[in-house]
C-alpha positions in Angstrom: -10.3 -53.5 1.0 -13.4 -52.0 2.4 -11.3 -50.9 5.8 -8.4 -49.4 3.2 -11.2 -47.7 1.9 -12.3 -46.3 5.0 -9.0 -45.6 6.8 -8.4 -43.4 3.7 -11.5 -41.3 3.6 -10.7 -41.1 7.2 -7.8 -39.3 6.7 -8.4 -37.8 3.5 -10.9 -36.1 6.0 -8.4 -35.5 8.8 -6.1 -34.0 6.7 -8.6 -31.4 5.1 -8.3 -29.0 7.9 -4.3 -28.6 7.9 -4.8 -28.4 4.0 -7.2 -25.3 4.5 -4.6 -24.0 6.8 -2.0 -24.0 5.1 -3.4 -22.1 2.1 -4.8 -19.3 4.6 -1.2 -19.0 5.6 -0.1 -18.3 2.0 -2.3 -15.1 2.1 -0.6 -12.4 4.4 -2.4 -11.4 7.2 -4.4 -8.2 7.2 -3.0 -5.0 8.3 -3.5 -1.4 8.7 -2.8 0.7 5.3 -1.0 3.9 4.9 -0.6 5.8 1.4 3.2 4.6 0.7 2.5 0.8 1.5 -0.4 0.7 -0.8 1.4 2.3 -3.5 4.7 -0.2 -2.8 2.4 -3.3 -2.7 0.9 -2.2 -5.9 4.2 -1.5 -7.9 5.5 -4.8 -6.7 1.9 -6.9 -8.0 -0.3 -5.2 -9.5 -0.7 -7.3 -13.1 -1.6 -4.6 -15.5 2.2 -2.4 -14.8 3.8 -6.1 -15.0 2.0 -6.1 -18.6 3.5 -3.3 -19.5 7.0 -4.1 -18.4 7.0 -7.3 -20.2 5.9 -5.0 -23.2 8.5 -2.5 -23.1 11.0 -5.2 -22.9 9.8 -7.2 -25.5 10.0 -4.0 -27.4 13.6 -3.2 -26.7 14.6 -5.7 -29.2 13.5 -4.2 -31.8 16.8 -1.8 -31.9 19.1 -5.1 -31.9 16.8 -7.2 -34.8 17.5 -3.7 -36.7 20.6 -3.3 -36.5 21.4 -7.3 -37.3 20.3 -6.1 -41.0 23.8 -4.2 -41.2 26.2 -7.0 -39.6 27.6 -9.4 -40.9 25.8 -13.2 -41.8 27.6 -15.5 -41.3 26.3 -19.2 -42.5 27.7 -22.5 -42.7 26.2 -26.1 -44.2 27.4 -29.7 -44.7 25.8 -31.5 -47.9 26.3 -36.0 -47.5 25.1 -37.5 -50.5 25.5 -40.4 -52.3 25.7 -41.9 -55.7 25.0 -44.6 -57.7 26.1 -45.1 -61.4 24.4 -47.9 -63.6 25.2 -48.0 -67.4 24.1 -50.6 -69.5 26.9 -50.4 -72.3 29.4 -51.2 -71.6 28.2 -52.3 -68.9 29.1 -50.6 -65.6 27.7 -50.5 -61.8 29.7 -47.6 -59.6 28.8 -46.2 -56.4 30.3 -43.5 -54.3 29.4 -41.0 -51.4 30.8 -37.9 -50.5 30.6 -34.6 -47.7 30.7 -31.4 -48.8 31.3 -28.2 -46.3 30.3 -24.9 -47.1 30.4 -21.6 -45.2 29.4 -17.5 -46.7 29.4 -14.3 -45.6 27.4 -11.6 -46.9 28.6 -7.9 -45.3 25.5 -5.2 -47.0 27.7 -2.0 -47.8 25.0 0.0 -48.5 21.3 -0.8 -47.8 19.0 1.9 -47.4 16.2 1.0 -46.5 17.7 -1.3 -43.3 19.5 1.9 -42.2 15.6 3.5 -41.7 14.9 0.4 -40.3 17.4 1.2 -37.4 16.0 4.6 -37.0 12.5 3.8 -36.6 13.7 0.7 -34.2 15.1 3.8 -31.7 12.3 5.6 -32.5 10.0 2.4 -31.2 12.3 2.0 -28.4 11.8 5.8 -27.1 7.9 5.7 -27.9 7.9 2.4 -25.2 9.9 4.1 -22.8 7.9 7.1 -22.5 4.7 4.8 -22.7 6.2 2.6 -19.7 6.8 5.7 -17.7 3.4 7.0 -18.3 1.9 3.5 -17.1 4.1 3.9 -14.2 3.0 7.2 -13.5 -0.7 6.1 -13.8 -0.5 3.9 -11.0 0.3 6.3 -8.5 -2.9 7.9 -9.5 -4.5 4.5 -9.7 -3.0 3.9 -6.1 -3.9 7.2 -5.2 -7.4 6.9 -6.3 -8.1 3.7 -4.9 -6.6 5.0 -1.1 -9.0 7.4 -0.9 -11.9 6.0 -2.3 -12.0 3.6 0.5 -11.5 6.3 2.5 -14.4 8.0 1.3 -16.8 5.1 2.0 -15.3 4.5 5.5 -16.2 8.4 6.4 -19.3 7.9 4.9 -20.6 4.8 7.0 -19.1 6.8 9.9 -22.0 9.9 9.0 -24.4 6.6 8.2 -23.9 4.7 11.9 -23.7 8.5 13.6 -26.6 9.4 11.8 -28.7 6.4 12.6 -27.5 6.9 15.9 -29.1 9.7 16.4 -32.3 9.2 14.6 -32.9 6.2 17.1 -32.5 8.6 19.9 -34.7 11.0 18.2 -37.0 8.0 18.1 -37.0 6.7 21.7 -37.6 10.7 23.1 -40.4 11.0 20.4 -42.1 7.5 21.8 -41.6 9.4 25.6 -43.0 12.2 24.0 -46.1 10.3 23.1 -45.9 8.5 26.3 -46.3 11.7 28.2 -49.4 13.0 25.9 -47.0 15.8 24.8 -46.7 14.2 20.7 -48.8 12.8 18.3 -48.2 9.2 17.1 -47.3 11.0 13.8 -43.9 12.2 15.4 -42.8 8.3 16.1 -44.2 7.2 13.1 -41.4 10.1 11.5 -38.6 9.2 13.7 -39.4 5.8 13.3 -39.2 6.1 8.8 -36.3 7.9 9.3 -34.4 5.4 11.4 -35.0 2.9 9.2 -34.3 4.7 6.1 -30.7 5.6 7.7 -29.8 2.2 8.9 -30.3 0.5 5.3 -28.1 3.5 4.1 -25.6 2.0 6.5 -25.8 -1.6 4.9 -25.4 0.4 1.2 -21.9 2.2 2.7 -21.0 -1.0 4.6 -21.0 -2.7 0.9 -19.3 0.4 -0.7 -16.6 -0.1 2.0 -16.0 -3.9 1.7 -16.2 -3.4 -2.4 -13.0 -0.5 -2.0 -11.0 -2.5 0.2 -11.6 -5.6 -2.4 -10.5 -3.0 -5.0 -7.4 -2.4 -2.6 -7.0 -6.1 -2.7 -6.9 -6.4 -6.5 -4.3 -3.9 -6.3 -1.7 -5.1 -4.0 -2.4 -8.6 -3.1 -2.9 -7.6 0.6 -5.8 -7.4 2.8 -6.4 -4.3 5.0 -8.2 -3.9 8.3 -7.6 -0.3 9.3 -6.0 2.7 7.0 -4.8 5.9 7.7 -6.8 8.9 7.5 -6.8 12.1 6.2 -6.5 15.1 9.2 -8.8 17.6 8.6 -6.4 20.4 9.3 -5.0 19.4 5.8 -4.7 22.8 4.0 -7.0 23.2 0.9 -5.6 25.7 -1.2 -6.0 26.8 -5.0 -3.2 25.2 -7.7 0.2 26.8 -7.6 0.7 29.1 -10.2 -3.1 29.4 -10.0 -3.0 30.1 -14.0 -4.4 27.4 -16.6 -2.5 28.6 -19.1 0.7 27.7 -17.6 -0.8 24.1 -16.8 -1.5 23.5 -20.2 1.9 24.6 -21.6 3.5 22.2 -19.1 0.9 19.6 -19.8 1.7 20.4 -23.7 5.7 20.2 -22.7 5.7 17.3 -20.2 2.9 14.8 -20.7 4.2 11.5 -20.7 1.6 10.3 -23.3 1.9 13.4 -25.9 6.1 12.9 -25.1 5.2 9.1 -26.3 3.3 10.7 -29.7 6.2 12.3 -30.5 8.3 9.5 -31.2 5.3 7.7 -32.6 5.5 10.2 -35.3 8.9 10.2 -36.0 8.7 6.3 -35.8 6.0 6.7 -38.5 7.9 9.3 -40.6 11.5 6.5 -40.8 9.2 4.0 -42.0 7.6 6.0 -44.7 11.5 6.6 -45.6 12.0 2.4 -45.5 9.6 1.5 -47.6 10.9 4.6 -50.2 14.2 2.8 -50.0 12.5 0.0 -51.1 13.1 1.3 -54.7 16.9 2.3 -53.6 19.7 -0.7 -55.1 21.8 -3.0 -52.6 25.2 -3.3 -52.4 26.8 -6.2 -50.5 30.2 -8.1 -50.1 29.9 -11.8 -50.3 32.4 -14.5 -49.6 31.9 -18.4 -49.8 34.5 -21.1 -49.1 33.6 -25.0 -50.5 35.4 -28.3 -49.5 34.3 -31.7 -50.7 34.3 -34.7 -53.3 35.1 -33.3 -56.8 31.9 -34.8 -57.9 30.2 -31.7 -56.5 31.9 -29.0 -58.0 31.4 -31.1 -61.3 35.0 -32.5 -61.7 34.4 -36.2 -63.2 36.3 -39.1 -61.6 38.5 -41.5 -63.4 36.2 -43.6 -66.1 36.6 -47.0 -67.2 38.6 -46.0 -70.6 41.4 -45.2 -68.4 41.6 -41.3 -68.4 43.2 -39.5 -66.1 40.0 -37.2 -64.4 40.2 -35.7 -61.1 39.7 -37.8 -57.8 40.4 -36.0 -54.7 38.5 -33.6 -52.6 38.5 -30.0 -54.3 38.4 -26.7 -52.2 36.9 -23.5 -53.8 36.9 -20.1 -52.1 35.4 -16.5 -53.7 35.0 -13.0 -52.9 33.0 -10.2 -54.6 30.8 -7.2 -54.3 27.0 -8.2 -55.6 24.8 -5.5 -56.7 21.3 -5.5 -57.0 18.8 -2.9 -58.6 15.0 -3.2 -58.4 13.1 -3.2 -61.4 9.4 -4.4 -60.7 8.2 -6.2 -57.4 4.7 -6.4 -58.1 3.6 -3.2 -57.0 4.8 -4.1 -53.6 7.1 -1.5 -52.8 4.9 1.2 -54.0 1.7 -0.1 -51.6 4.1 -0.3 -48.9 4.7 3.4 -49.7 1.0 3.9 -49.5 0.6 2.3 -46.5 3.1 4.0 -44.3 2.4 7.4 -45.6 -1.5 6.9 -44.4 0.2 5.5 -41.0 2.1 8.6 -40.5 -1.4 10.5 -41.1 -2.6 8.0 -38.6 -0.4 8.9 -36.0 -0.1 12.5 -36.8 -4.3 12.7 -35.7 -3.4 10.6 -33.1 -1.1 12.7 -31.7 -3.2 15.7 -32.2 -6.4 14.0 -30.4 -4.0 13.0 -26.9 -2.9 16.8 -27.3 -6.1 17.7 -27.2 -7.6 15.0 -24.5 -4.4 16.5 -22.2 -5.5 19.9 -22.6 -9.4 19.4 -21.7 -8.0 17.2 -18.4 -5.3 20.4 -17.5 -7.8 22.7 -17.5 -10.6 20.4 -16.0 -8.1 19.6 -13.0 -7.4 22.7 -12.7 -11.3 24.6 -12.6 -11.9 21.3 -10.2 -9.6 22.2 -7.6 -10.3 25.8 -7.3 -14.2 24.6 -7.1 -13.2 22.3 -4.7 -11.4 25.0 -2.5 -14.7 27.2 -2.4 -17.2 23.9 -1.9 -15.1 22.7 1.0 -15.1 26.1 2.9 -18.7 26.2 2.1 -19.7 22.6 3.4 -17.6 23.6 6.4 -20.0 26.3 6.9 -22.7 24.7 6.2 -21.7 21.6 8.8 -22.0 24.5 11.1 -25.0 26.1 10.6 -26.6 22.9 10.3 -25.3 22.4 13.7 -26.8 25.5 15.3 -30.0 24.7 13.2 -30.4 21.1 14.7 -29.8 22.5 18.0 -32.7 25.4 17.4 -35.0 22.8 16.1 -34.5 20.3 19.1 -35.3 23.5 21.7 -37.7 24.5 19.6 -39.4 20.7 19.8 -39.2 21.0 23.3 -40.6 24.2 24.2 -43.2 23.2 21.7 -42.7 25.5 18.3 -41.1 22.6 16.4 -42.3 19.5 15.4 -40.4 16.7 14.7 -40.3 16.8 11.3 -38.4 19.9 11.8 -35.8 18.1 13.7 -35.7 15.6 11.3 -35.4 17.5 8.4 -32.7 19.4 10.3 -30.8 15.8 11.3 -30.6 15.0 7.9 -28.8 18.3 6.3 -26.5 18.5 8.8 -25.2 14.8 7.6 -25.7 15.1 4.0 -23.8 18.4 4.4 -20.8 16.2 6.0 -21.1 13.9 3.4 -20.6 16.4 1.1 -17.8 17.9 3.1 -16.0 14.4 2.6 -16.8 14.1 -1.1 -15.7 17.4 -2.0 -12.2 17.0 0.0 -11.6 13.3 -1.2 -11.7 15.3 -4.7 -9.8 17.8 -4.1 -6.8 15.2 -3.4 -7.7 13.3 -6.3 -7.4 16.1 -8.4 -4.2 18.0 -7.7 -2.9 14.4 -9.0 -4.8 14.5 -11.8 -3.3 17.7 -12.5 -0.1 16.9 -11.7 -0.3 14.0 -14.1 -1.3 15.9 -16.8 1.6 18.0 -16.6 3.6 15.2 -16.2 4.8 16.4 -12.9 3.4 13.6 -10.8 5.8 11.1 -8.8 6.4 8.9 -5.8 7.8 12.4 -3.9 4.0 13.6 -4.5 2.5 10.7 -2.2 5.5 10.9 0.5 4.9 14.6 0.8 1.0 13.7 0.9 1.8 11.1 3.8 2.5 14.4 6.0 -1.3 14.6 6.6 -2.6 11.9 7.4 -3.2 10.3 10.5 -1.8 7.0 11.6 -4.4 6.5 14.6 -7.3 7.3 12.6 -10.9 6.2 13.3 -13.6 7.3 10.8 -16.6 6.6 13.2 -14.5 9.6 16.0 -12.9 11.3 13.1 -15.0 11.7 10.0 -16.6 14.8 11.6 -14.7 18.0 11.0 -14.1 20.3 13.6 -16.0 24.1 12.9 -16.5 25.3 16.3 -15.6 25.6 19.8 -18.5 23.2 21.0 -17.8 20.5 18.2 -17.2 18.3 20.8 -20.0 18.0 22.9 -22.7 16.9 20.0 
């Protein structure tokens, strides 16, 4: 027994490996991301549009339950029972057992308050549509959003590692500096903070980037290694027409979510006329067929004094109209009233609150891109003087009217001001499809347009510097 046990925990052991394997090999292999394929990845897994699919679904029935209440019903039975008769005088002892079948059908000719029933059943239908298509349309943003947030980060570890790249040079030539009795310890001791304040900067972006491509991960189910980036010669223009006001009547016209608070109203207003109906009478046809021992329909069998009862099975069969007028249900009907006139209040704010929300994010969108337009021009200008200035500074150090604390200072505009180059352009994209979703214009054709600039062979420690000037290359 002992070897069983030990040949098994021998290969319980062996066998742990292949079991790891296998699982890796359930997890697709990394690969490089473009816009489209994170957005297809997502629409295929991402949990929270599945949700909402299952929801809309599920809510699709609601027009078939509805309309059930004005069809036919159709219902059938079987009663088996059996009987025992004991009398004491004259004394008698019978027993007998019997089936009876049974089927009715009830056809409502006029019931008004399932005929609103039907109409706020569309009306629920429609509101779920439009809510499904807005949750569609979200995750292109949501796609969107996440793309080039990871971008972001990757751009800005590139500016980290370029910029602690060239604070450790700035380092070593202050150290030669010193070494050739031409600085002052200070000016390592400067260089020296600075270096080491960049490179745990790095480890922050180098975080930030693993956290966005988890976030990509949570989208699609994939893991990514590389993505495509965004070419700098990407035009950055103001919204077309460049007019709020015509945002905001689109957005008004067009939004998914306000289209959705429509039929939430008018879902709201058809039950407010059901539970009216509620005081409205019924009118159906009913029908009902009966075949079984004449016991049942109360036809006596032959006694023992000889007279001639019934003894066979007896059929009955009956048709009619059946009226039926409320009088008093408790109050019930009338606090049903009450309740679905306060839910048609309800979503009459509600809808006025989303009108409201869509107008503040049309015109934010909007101010944001043409803000964005002037900040990246200016960061573009800016990346360029602080070129020229870092260059002055580093002659300047040289021929002795600098000190490295200039340079330094000069070193790190010139990055933040490509940081916020990135930032500002990264918004920009972000919000022309915020816009576009608020107007309700935003779909797939957006992102494959999009797709035309970027770049496929993308590296965000060669690329994440924008080109200003004729000599961009030779820093």
């Amino acid at each position: 027994m002992r070897y069983l046990s030990g040949f098994l925990g021998l290969f319980a052991v062996l066998l742990a490996p292949i079991a790891s394997f296998a699982q890796a090999s359930d997890r697709p292999s990394p690969t490089r991301a473009s816009l489209l394929s994170v957005y297809t990845q997502a629409a295929l897994h991402d949990a929270e549009l599945s949700a909402a699919r299952h929801e809309y679904r599920a809510r699709t029935e609601a027009t078939p339950q509805a309309r059930s209440g004005l069809l036919p019903s159709i219902t059938a039975g079987m009663v088996s029972e059996s009987t025992r008769l004991d009398r004491d005088s004259p004394s008698l002892i019978r027993s007998r057992s019997g089936t009876t079948l049974r089927a009715s059908l009830t056809q409502p000719l006029f019931r008004l308050d399932r005929w609103f029933e039907l109409k706020a059943a569309h009306a629920e239908v429609a509101q779920a549509e439009m809510e499904l298509a807005s949750k569609e349309q979200a995750l292109i943003l949501r796609a969107a959003e996440a793309y080039f947030e990871t971008l972001r980060q990757l751009d800005a570890l590139a500016a980290s590692r370029a910029e602690e790249s060239a604070l450790l040079e700035q380092r070593a030539q202050a150290q030669g500096r010193l070494e050739g009795g031409v600085a002052s310890i200070t000016d390592v001791l400067d260089a020296q903070a600075a270096y080491d304040l960049a490179r745990a900067n790095s480890k922050v972006f180098q975080r930030n980037v693993d956290e966005a491509f988890d976030v990509l991960y949570r989208l699609t189910t994939r893991d990514y290694i590389d993505i495509d980036g965004v070419a700098h010669s990407m035009p950055v223009n103001p919204p077309f027409p460049n007019d709020p006001a015509s945002w905001v009547d689109s957005a008004t016209k067009q939004n998914l979510n306000l289209l959705a608070s429509d039929h939430a109203v008018t879902f709201a207003e058809e039950k407010v006329r059901q539970s009216k109906a509620g005081y409205a009478p019924t009118v159906d046809v009913v029908a009902s067929y009966r075949k079984g021992d004449n016991d049942s329909f109360g036809y006596n069998n032959p006694s023992d004094f000889g007279r001639s009862d019934y003894r066979d099975d007896v059929a009955q069969s009956s048709i009619g109209i059946e009226l039926n007028v409320p009088l008093y249900s408790g109050g019930m009907t009338r606090s049903q009233v009450r309740q679905s006139v306060e839910l048609l209040a309800k979503s009459e704010d509600d809808r006025e609150n989303a009108r409201r929300e869509v107008v503040l994010l049309t015109r934010s969108s909007h101010r944001a891109i043409n803000v964005g337009v002037e900040q990246i021009a200016a960061r573009l200008q800016a990346i360029k003087s602080g070129r020229m200035s870092l260059e002055a500074n580093e002659v300047g150090l040289r021929v002795g009217t600098r000190n490295m604390a200039d340079v330094l200072n000069a070193q790190r505009q010139l990055y933040a001001a490509v940081r916020d180059y990135n930032n500002f352009r990264y918004d920009y994209i972000i919000d022309n499809f915020k816009l576009k979703q608020a107007a309700g214009m935003l779909s797939v054709g957006d992102l494959e347009e999009f797709s035309g600039y970027l770049k496929a062979d993308y590296d965000p420690d060669r690329d994440f510097l924008p080109t200003v000037g004729p000599d961009e290359n030779r820093r």
